[in-house]
C-alpha positions as CSV (number, residue, x, y, z in Angstrom):
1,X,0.0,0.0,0.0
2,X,1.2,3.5,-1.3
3,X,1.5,5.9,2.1
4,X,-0.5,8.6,-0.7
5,X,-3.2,5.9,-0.6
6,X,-3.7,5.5,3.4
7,X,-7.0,7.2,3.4
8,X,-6.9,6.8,7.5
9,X,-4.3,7.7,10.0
10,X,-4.4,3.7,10.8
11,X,-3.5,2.7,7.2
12,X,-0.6,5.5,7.1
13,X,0.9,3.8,10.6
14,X,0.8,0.2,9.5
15,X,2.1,1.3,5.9
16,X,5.4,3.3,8.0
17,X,5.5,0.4,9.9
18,X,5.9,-2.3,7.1
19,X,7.8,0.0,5.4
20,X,10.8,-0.5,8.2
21,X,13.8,-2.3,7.7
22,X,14.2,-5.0,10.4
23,X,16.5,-3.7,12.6
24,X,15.3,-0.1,12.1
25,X,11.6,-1.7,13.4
26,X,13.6,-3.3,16.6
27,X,14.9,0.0,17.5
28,X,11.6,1.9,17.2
29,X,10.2,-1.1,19.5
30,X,13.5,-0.1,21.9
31,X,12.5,3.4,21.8
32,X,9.4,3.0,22.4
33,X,9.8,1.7,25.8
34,X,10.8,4.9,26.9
35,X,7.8,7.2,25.3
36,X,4.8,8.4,27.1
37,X,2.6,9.4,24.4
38,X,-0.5,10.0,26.4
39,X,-0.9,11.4,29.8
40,X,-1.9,8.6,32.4
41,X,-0.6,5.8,30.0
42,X,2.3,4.3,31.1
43,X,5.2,3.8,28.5
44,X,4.9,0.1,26.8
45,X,6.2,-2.3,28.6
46,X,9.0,-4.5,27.1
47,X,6.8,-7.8,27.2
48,X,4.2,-5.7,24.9
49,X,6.5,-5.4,22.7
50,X,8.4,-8.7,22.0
51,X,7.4,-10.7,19.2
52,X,5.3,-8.2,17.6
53,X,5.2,-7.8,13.9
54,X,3.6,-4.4,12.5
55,X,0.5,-5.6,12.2
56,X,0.4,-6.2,15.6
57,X,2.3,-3.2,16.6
58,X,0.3,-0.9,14.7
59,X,-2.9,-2.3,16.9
60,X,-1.6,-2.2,20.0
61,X,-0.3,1.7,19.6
62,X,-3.4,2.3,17.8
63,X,-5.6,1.1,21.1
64,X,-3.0,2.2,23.7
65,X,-2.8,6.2,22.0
């Protein structure tokens, strides 16, 4: 899917996220252990994050923030 085609702010994340080289997509999952993106949320834990593929990724962001 062409990012110019993501008619929704879901399809433009999963697109950016598929779009990630390997180890570029483990170091967002590294970084994003540290972000609070939401006020009250608590920053992802590490075992949210392990395994996940950007499918997955993209759904838990999506319901987390």
């Amino acid at each position: 899917m062409a990012m110019a085609k993501a008619r929704k702010p879901r399809e433009a994340l999963l697109w950016a996220l598929s779009d990630l080289e390997e180890n570029d997509f483990k170091k967002l999952k590294f970084y994003l252990r540290d972000m609070t993106l939401s006020e009250g949320q608590p920053p992802l834990a590490r075992g949210e994050l392990e395994g996940l593929i950007p499918v997955d990724l993209a759904e838990l962001l999506i319901s987390k923030y």
